[in-house]
TORMIFI-377021 format. One record per residue (C-alpha): residue number from 1; x, y, z; residue in three letters. Coordinates in nm, 3 decimals, padded with zeros to 5 digits. Last residue first. Layout:
+------+---------+---------+---------+------+
| resi |      c1 |      c2 |      c3 | resn |
+------+---------+---------+---------+------+
|  NUM |       X |       Y |       Z |  ALA |
...
+------+---------+---------+---------+------+
***
This chain:
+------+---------+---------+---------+------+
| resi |      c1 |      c2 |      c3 | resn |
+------+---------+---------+---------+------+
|  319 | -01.756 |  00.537 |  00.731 |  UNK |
|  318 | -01.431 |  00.369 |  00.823 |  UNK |
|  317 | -01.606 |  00.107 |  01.007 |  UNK |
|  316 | -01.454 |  00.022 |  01.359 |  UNK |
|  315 | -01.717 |  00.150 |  01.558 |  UNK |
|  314 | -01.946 | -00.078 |  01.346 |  UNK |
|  313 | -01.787 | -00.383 |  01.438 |  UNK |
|  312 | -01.948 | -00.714 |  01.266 |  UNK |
|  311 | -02.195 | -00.516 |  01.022 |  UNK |
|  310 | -01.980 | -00.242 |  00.945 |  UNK |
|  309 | -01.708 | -00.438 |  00.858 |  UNK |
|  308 | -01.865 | -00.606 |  00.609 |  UNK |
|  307 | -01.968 | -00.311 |  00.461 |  UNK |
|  306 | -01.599 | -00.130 |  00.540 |  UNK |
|  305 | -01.540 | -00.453 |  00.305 |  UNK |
|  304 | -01.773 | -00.421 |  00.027 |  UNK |
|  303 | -01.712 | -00.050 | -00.019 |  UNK |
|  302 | -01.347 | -00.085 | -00.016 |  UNK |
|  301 | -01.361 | -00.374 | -00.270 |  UNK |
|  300 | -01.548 | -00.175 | -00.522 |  UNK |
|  299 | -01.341 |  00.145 | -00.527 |  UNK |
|  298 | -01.044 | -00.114 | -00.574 |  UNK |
|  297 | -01.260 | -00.307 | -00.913 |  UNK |
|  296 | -01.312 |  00.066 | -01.005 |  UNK |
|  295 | -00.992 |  00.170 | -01.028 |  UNK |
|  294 | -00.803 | -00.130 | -01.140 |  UNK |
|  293 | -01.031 | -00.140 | -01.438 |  UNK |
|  292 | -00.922 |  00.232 | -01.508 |  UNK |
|  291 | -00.616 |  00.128 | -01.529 |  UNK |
|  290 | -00.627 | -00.142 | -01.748 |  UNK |
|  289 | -00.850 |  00.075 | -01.981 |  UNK |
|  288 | -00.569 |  00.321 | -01.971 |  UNK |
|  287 | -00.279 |  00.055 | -02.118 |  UNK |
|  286 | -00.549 | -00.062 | -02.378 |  UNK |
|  285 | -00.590 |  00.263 | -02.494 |  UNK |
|  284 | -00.238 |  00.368 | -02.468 |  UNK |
|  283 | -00.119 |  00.079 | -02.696 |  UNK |
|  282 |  00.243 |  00.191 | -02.759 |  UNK |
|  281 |  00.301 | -00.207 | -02.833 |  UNK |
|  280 |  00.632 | -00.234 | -02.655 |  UNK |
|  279 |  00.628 |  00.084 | -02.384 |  UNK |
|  278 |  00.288 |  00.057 | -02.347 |  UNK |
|  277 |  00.205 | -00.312 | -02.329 |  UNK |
|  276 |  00.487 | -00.396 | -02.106 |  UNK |
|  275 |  00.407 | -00.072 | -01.898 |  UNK |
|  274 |  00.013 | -00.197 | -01.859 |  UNK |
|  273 |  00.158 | -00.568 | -01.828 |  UNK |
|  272 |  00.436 | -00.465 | -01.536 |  UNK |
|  271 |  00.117 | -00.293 | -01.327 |  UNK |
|  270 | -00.143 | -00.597 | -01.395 |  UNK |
|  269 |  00.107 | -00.797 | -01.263 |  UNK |
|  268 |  00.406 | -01.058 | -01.436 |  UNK |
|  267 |  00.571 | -01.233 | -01.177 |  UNK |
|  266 |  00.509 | -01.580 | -01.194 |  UNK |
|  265 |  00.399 | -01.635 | -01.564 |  UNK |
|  264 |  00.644 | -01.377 | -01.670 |  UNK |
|  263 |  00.981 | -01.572 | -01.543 |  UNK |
|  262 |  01.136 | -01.611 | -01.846 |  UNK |
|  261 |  01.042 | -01.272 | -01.985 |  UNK |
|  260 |  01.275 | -01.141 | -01.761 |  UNK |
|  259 |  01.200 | -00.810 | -01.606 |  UNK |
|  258 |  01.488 | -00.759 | -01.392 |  UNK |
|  257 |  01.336 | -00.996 | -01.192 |  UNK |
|  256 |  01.352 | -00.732 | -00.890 |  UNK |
|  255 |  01.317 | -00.418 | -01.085 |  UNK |
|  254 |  00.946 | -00.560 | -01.251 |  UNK |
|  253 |  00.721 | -00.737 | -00.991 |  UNK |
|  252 |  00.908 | -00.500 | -00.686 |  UNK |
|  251 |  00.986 | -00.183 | -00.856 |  UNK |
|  250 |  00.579 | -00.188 | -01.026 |  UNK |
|  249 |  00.485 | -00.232 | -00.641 |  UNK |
|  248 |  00.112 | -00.405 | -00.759 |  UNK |
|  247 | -00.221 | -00.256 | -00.764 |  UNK |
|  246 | -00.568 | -00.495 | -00.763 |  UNK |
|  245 | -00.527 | -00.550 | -00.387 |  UNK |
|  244 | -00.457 | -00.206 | -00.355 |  UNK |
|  243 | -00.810 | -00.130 | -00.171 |  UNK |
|  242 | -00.841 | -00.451 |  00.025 |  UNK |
|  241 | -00.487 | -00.283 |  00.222 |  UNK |
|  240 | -00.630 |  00.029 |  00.322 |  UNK |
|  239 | -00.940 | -00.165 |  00.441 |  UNK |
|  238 | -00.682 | -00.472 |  00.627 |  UNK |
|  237 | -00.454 | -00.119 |  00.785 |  UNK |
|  236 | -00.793 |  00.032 |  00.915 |  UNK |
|  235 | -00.939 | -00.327 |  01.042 |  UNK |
|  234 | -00.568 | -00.387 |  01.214 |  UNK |
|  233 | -00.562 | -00.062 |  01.376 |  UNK |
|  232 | -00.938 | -00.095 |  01.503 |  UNK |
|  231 | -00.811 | -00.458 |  01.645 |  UNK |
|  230 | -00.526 | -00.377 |  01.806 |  UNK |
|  229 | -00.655 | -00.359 |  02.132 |  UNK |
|  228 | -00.821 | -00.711 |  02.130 |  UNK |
|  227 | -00.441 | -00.822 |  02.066 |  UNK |
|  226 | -00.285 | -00.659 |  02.328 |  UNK |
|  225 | -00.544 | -00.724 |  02.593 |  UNK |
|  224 | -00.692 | -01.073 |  02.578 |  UNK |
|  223 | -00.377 | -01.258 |  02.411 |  UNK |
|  222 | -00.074 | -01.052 |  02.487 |  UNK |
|  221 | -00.219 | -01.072 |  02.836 |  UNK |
|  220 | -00.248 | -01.432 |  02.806 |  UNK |
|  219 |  00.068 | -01.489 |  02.636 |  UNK |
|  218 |  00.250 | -01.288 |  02.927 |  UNK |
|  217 |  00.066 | -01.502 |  03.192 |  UNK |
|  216 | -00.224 | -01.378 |  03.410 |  UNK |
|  215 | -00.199 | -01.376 |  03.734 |  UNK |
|  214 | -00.503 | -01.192 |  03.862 |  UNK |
|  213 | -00.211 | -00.904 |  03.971 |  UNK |
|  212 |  00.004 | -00.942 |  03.634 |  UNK |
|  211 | -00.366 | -00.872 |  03.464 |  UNK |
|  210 | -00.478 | -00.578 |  03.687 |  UNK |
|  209 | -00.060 | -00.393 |  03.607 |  UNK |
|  208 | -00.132 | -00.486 |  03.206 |  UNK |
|  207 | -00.486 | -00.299 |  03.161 |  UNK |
|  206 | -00.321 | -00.041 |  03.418 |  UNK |
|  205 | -00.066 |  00.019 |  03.145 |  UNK |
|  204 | -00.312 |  00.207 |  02.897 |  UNK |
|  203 | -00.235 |  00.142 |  02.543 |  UNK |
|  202 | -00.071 |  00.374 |  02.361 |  UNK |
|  201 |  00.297 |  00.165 |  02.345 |  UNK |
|  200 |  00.031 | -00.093 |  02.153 |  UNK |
|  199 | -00.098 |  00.135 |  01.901 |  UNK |
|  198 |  00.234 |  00.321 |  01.799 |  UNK |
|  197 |  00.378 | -00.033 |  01.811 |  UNK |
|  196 |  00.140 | -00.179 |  01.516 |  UNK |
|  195 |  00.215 |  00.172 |  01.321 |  UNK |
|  194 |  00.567 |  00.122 |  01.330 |  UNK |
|  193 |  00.556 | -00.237 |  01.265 |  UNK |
|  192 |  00.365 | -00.156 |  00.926 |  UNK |
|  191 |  00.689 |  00.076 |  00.874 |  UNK |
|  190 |  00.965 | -00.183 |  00.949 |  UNK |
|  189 |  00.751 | -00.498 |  00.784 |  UNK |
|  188 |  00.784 | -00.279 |  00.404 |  UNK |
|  187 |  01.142 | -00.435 |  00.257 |  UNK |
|  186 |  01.148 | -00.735 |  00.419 |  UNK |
|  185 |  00.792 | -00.818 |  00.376 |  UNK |
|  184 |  00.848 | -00.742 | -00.015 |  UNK |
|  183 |  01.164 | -00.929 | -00.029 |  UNK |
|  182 |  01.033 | -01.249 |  00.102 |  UNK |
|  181 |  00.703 | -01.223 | -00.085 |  UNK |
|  180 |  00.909 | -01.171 | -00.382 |  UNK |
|  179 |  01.154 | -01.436 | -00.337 |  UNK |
|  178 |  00.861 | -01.666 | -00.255 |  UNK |
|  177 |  00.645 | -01.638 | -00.529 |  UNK |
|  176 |  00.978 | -01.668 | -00.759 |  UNK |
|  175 |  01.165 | -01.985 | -00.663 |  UNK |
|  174 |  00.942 | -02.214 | -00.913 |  UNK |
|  173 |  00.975 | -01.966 | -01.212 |  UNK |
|  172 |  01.330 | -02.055 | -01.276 |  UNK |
|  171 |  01.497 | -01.823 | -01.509 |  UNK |
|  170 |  01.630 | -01.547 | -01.291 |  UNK |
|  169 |  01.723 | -01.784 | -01.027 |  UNK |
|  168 |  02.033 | -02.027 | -01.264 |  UNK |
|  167 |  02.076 | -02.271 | -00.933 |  UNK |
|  166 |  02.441 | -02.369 | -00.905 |  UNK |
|  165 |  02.598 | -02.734 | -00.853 |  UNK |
|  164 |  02.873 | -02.867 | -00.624 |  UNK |
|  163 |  02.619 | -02.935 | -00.331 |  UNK |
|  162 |  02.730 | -02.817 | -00.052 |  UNK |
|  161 |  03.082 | -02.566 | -00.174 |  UNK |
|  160 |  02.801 | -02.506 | -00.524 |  UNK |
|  159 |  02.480 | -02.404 | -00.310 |  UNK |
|  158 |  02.627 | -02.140 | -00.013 |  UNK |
|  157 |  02.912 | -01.943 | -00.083 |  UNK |
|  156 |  02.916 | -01.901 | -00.463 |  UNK |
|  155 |  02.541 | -01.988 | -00.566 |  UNK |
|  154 |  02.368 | -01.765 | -00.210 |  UNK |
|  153 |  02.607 | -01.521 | -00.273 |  UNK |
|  152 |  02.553 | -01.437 | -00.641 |  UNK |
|  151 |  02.872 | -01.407 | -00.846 |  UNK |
|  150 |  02.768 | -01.578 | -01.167 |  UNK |
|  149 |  02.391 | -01.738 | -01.106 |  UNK |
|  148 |  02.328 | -01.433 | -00.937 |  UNK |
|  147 |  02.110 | -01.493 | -00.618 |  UNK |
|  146 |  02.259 | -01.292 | -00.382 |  UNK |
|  145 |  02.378 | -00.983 | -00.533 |  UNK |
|  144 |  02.081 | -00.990 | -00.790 |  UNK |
|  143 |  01.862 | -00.916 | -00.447 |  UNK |
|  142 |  02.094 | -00.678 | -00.305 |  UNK |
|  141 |  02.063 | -00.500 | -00.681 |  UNK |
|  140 |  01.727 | -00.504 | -00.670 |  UNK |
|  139 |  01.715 | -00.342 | -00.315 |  UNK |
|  138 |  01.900 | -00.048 | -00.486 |  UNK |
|  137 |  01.632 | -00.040 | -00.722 |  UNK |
|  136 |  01.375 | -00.060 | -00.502 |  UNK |
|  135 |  01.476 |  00.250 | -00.313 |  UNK |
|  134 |  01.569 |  00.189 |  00.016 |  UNK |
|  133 |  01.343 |  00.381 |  00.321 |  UNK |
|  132 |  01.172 |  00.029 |  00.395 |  UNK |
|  131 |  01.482 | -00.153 |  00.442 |  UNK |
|  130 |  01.633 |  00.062 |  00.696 |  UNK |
|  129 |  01.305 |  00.082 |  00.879 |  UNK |
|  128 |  01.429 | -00.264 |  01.065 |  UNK |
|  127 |  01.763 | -00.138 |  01.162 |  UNK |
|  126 |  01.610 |  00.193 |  01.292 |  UNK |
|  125 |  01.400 |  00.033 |  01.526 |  UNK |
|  124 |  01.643 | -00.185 |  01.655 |  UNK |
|  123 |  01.897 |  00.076 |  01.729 |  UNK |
|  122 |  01.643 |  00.273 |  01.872 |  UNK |
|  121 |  01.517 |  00.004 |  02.093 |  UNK |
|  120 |  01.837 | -00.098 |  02.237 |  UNK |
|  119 |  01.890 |  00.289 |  02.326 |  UNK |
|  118 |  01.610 |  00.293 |  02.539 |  UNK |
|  117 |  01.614 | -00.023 |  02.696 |  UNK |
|  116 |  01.305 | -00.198 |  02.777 |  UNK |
|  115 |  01.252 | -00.433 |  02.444 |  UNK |
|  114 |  00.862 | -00.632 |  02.514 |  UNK |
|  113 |  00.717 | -00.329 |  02.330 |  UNK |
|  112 |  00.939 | -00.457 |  02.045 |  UNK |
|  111 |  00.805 | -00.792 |  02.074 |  UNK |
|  110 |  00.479 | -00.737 |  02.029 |  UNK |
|  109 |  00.552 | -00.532 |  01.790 |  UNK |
|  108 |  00.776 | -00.788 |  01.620 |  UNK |
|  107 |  00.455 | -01.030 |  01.608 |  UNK |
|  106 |  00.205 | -00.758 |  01.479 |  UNK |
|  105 |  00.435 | -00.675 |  01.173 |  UNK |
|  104 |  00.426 | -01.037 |  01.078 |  UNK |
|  103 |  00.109 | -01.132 |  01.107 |  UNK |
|  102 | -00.053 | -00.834 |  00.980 |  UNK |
|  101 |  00.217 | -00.809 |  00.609 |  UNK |
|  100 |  00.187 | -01.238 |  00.622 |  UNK |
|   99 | -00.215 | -01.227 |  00.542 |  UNK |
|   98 | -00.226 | -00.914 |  00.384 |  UNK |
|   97 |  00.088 | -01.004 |  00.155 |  UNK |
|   96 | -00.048 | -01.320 |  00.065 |  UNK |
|   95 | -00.382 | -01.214 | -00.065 |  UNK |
|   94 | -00.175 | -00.886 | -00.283 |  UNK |
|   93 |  00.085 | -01.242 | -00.411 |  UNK |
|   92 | -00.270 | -01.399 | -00.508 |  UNK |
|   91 | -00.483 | -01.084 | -00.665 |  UNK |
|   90 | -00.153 | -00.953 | -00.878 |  UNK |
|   89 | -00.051 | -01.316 | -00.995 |  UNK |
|   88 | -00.396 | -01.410 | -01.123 |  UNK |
|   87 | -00.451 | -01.060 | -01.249 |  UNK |
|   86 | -00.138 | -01.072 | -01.450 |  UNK |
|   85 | -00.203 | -01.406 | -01.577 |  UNK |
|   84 | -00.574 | -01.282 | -01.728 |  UNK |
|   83 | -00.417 | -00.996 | -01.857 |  UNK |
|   82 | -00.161 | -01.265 | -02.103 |  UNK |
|   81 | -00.443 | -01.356 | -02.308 |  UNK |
|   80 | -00.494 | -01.016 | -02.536 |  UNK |
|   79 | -00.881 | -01.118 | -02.532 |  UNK |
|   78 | -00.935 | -00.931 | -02.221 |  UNK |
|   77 | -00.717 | -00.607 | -02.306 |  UNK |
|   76 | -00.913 | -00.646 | -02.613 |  UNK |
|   75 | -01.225 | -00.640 | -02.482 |  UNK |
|   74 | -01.139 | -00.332 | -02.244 |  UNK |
|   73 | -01.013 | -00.129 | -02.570 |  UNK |
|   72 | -01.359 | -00.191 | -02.703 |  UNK |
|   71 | -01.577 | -00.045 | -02.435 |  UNK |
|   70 | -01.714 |  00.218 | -02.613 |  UNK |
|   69 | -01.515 |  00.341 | -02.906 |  UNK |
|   68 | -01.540 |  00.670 | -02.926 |  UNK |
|   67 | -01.330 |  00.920 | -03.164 |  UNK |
|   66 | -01.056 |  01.058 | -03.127 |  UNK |
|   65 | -01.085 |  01.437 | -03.011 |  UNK |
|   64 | -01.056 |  01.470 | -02.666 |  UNK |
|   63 | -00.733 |  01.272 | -02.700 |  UNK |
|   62 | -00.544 |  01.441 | -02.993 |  UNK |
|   61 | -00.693 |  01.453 | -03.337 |  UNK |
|   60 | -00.323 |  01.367 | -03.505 |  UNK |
|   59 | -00.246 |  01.113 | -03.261 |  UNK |
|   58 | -00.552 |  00.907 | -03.303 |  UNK |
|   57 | -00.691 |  00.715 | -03.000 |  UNK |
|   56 | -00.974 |  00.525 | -03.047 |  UNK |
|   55 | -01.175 |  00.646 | -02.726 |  UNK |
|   54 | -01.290 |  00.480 | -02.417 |  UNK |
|   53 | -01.018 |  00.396 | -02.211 |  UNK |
|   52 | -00.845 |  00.745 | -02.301 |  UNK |
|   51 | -01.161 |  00.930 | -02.131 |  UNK |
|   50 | -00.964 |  00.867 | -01.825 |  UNK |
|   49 | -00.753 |  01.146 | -01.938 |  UNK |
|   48 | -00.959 |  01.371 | -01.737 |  UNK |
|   47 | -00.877 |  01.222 | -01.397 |  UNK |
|   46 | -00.570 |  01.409 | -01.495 |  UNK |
|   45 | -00.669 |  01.715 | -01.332 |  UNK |
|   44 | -00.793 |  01.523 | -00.942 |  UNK |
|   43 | -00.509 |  01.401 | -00.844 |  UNK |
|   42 | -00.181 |  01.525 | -00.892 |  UNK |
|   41 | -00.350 |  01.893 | -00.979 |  UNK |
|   40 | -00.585 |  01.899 | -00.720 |  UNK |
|   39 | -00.371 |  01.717 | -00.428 |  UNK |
|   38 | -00.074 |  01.989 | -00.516 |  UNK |
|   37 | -00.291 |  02.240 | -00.468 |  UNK |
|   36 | -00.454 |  02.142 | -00.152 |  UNK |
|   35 | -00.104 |  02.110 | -00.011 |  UNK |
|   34 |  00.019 |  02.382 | -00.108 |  UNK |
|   33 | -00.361 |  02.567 | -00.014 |  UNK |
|   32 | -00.253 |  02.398 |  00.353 |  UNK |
|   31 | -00.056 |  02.609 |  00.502 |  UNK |
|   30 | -00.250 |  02.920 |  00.382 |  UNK |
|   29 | -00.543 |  02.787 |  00.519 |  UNK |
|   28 | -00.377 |  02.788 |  00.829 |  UNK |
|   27 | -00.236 |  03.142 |  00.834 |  UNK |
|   26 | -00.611 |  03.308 |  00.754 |  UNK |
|   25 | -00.792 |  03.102 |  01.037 |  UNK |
|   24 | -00.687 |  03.356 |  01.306 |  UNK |
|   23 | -00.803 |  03.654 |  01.098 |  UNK |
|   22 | -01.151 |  03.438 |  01.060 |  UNK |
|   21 | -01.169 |  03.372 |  01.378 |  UNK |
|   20 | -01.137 |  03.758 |  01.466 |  UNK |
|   19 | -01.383 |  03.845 |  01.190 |  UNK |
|   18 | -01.637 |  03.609 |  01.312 |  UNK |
|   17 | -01.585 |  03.765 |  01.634 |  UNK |
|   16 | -01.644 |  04.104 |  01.536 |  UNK |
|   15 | -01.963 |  03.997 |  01.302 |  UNK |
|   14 | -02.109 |  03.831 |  01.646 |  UNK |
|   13 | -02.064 |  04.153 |  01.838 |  UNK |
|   12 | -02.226 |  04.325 |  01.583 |  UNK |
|   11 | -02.552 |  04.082 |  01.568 |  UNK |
|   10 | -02.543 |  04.060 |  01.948 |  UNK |
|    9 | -02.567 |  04.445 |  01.990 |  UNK |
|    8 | -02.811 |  04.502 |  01.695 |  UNK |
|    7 | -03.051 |  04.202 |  01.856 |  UNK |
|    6 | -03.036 |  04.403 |  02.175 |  UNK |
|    5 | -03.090 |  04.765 |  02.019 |  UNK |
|    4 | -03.432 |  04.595 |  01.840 |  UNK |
|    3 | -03.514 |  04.424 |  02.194 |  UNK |
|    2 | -03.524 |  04.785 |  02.367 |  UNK |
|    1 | -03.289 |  04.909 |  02.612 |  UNK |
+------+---------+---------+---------+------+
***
């Protein structure tokens, strides 16, 4: 057979079997154009309306059509006062929930894993993710059910029996950093646990069984094998994290404290002042320049920290 009849073999055969993979393929994309889809339009279409930042909006030309302003609406978020609060509060309570959402989580992994029966560890597991599947307007409710100044558990069973006086919550600032840190770890320390145990019930026993024969005490194995294997979960969950650190939970800063002006100096965010300033000034502009700050400060703050990351662990980088 000559080398022309070969290469016409192999080309044909080749064609079949692209068109067999290609028959096989045909279900899963369809699985996932939904998907795909939904990412598109959710995503991706109103990227479009970031133009708002930059124009003078005029209702009667429509977006595209309002004129340009440059970066005026972003000077006058800035010179408004009150944005440089919000940031204040957004970057400090996002620093403290990094810090207390990885020690927190990792602890009551630990000692999940620790948990041997079965059913025990179901029932645990489910109490703890309770929280996290609440809406947060239900868990602002719990929240005003304790600390009401009227009716509030922690006033009526607790503070005036003791101490014969109540404490009026939603209009003392001082309480407020930690309510909301308490509430938000609460509320979200079932799921990050999840992922923390997923990690650790994946680690190979052996490492456990050769540490238990050296003699090695529970700390120290939790110290130089548990923790050290944790590490490319905790870099992944600290990137993921770096990148909201300029978002807020709008239901936590603004359902919790029931939005009371009182207490906007310790729980205002960048989130509660774009709605304040929409829904009371109708300033879109402003409202969109906000957000598109928040964008590009997060994209920022990824980059830098996968590049940090990628100079002390590059296996661990993200890309």
């Amino acid at each position: 057979m000559s080398r022309s009849a070969v290469r016409k073999e192999k080309t044909a055969a080749l064609k079949v079997r692209k068109r067999f993979r290609w028959k096989k393929a045909v279900p899963i994309y369809l699985m996932v154009l939904p998907g795909v889809i939904y990412f598109l339009i959710n995503n991706y279409l109103p990227m479009a309306g970031i133009t708002i930042a930059f124009r003078k909006i005029n209702y009667r030309d429509g977006i595209f059509n309002s004129p340009f302003c440059g970066l005026e609406n972003f000077e006058f978020l800035f010179q408004s006062g009150n944005i440089q609060v919000a940031i204040r509060n957004t970057l400090l309570y996002n620093v403290a929930f990094i810090i207390i959402g990885t020690v927190f989580p990792i602890a009551v992994a630990i000692l999940f894993n620790e948990i041997r029966g079965k059913l025990s560890q179901k029932i645990y597991q489910t109490a703890i993710l309770l929280p996290y599947l609440m809406s947060m307007v239900v868990v602002s409710y719990l929240v005003f059910a304790f600390i009401s100044a009227d009716n509030g558990f922690i006033n009526k069973s607790i503070l005036e029996p003791l101490t014969g006086e109540s404490v009026a919550f939603y209009q003392e600032k001082a309480y407020w950093p930690f309510i909301l840190i308490f509430v938000n770890q609460w509320k979200g320390i079932g799921f990050s646990m999840i992922l923390y145990f997923s990690s650790i019930i994946g680690i190979s026993p052996d490492y456990y069984e050769a540490a238990k024969v050296d003699g090695a005490t529970k700390w120290q194995q939790i110290r130089y094998i548990t923790l050290p294997m944790l590490k490319p979960t905790v870099i992944t969950m600290f990137i993921l994290s770096v990148s909201k650190i300029f978002y807020s939970d709008f239901g936590l800063f603004y359902q919790v404290p029931r939005n009371s002006g009182t207490l906007y100096e310790v729980t205002q965010t960048v989130d509660t002042f774009v709605y304040n300033a929409l829904m009371n000034q109708n300033n879109i502009a402003m409202s969109s320049a906000a957000s598109v700050m928040q964008a590009i400060i997060g994209f920022i703050l990824v980059v830098a920290a996968n590049a940090v990351i990628r100079k002390t662990s590059e296996e661990n980088a993200l890309f």
